[in-house]
N, C-alpha and C positions, 0 to 999 in steps of 0.2 A: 768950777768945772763939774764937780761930783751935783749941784744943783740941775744942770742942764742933762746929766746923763742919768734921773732918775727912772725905773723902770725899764731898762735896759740891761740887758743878760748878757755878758759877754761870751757864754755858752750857747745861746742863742743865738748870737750873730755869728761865731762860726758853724755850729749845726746848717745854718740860711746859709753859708759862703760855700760849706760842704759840697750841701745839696744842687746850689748852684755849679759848682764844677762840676757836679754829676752827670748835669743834666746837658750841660754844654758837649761833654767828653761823649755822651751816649749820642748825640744832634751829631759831631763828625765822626762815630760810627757809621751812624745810619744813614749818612753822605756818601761815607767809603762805598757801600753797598758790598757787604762782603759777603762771600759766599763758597760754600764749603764742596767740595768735593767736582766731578766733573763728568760727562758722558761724551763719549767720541761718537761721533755717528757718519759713516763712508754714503756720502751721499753723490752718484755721476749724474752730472749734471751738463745737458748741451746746449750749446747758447756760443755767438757770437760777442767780441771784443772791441765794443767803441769808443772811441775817444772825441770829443769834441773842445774845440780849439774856439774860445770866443777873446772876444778883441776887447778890450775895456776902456780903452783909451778915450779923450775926451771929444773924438770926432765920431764915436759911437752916438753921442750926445744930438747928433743931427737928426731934424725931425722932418726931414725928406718920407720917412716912411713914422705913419705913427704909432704909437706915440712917439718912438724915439728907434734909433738901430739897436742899443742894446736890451731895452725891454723886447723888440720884437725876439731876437737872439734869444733871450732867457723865455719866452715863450714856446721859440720853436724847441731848445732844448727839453721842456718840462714836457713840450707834448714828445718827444721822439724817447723821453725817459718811462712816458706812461705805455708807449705803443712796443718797448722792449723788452716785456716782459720776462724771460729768463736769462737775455743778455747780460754781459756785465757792460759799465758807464763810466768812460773817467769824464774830466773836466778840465781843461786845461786855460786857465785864464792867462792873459798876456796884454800889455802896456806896452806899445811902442814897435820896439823892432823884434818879428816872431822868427827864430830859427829853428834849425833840426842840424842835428851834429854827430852822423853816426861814424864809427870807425870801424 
């Protein structure tokens, strides 16, 4: 065995295992994205409050209109997303049976 492991530092290969966990640990640092400190800024802002409701279901799939009903859907959403400029946009996707259940 001491044959096969000539030139080989075991000082070495931890220095290299070291350095490797360094450089891993410093990689999901700079994943985290961390960042120090913070500014508030009061910004009034007027805009209306959309919601759009698309169907996802596999009868959107019908290609009565083309390409398809839910590509046109995500069409018309992106342009009515681009045309809203200071509004806010939710998204409500839904499968099947869509209700509303206020109390």
């Amino acid at each position: 065995m001491s044959q096969l492991t000539v030139g080989v530092s075991p000082a070495r290969q931890k220095l290299r295992f070291g350095i490797l966990m360094l450089a891993v640990a410093l990689l999901v640092i700079t994943l985290a994205r961390p960042q120090r400190g913070f500014d508030l800024q009061e910004v009034e802002q007027r805009g209306l409050d959309i919601v759009v409701a698309v169907d996802t279901s596999k009868s959107m799939l019908a290609t009565d209109i083309a390409p398809n009903r839910l590509a046109r859907a995500k069409l018309a959403a992106l342009e009515l997303m681009q045309k809203a400029g200071t509004d806010r946009m939710g998204l409500v996707a839904f499968a099947g049976d869509a209700f509303w259940n206020v109390r």
